[in-house]
C-alpha positions, 0 to 999 in steps of 0.5 A: 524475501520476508523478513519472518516466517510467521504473516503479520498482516492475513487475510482470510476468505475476505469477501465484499459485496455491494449489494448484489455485485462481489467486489471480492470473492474468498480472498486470502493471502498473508505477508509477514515482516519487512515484506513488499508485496504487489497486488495487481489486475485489471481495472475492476479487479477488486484492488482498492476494495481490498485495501479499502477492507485491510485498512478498515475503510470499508467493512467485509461481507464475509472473512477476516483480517488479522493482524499479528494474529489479532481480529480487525474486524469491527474496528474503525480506520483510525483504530486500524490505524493506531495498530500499526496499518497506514495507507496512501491513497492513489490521488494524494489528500492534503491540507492545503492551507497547511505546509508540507511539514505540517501535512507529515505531522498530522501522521504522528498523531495517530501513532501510540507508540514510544518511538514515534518517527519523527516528521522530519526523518520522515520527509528526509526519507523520501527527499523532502527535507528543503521543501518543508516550509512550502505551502501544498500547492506548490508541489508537483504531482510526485511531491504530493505523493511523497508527502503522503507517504511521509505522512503515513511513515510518521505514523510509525506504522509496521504495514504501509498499504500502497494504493497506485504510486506511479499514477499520473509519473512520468519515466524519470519520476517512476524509477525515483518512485520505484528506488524510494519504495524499496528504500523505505522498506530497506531503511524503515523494515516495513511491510508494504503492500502495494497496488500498482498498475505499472507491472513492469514497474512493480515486478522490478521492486516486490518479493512476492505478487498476487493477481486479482481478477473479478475479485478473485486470486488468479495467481500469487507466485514471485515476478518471474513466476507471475510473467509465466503464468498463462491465466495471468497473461490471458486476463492481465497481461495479454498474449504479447506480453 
């Protein structure tokens, strides 16, 4: 359950076209502190755009983000940043040249805050304590994944955005996957807003789901709800679900 009644991260009618195509259409839903929201749908459905739009990567055509109550629009990715919004991304971007410690560090330079997280608590938090001298490229796939999310909890953010954590894992790195994303909002109280294809994988671990299909809000409704739900089994889930 959230951890507040009031949201701290809204968004409001959010819509996004790329030139004559909505990629988004009138989406609105909030998530208040300490929160783990899913977002899911088909492939198309207008999930990374709306990550994309959260986190200032891309602009809205039309509607707001708010974030405790403040206005993001306009405000570039760093800014977004800064406030207290971070993001990993589906395929993990690295400095290769650089080691796993230094790939966490560079979080910490986009935190304003006093009680910034230090690097190391953050590598220590997803299980990466040993590995902080090595070079990038000896990771495994699910390693650079953690470095990332390292690196966006170095920022000391209060909303972690998730973009396809379980792509490319295998079972057994899955459910690591699943574990640590609760933990680090039971440890940290972070929100999460997470975008998963994995829908068995996401109803185990969120509060809360929304379901996006052509750019619009089908559904929102907790797990148990949102496998009930005959719109969401016609478009996402299939008849056999």
């Amino acid at each position: 359950m959230s951890r507040a009644n009031e949201a701290l991260l809204e968004a409001q009618s959010l819509s996004k076209h790329f030139g004559g195509t909505a990629a988004l259409k009138e989406v609105s839903f909030s998530a208040g502190a300490g929160e783990i929201v899913g977002l899911i749908g088909p492939n198309g459905a207008g999930k990374t755009t709306l990550l994309n739009l959260l986190s200032g990567v891309l602009p809205a055509s039309s509607g707001k983000v708010l974030f405790k109550g403040r206005d993001l629009s306009g405000l570039k990715t760093h800014a977004v940043a800064r406030m207290g919004i971070a993001r990993t991304l589906q395929t993990p971007r690295s400095f290769p040249s650089m080691t796993v410690l230094e790939n966490v560090s560079v979080g910490s330079l986009f935190s304003t805050k006093n009680n910034k997280r230090e690097p190391m608590d953050s590598l220590a938090l997803v299980g990466l304590s040993a590995r902080r001298d090595s070079p990038m490229a000896s990771l495994n796939l699910q390693e650079r994944k953690n470095v990332e999310l390292a690196r966006a909890l170095a920022m000391a953010p209060e909303v972690v955005l998730i973009d396809e954590a379980m792509s490319g894992l295998n079972p057994t790195e899955v459910e690591d996957s699943m574990r640590l994303i609760r933990r680090v909002r039971d440890e940290t109280g972070v929100t999460i807003i997470w975008v998963e294809h994995l829908v068995k994988a996401i109803m185990q671990v969120v509060e809360r789901i929304i379901v996006l299909n052509f750019g619009e809000v089908i559904a929102t409704g907790t797990p148990s709800e949102i496998a009930r739900n005959d719109a969401v089994i016609e478009a996402y889930l299939g008849t056999s679900a």
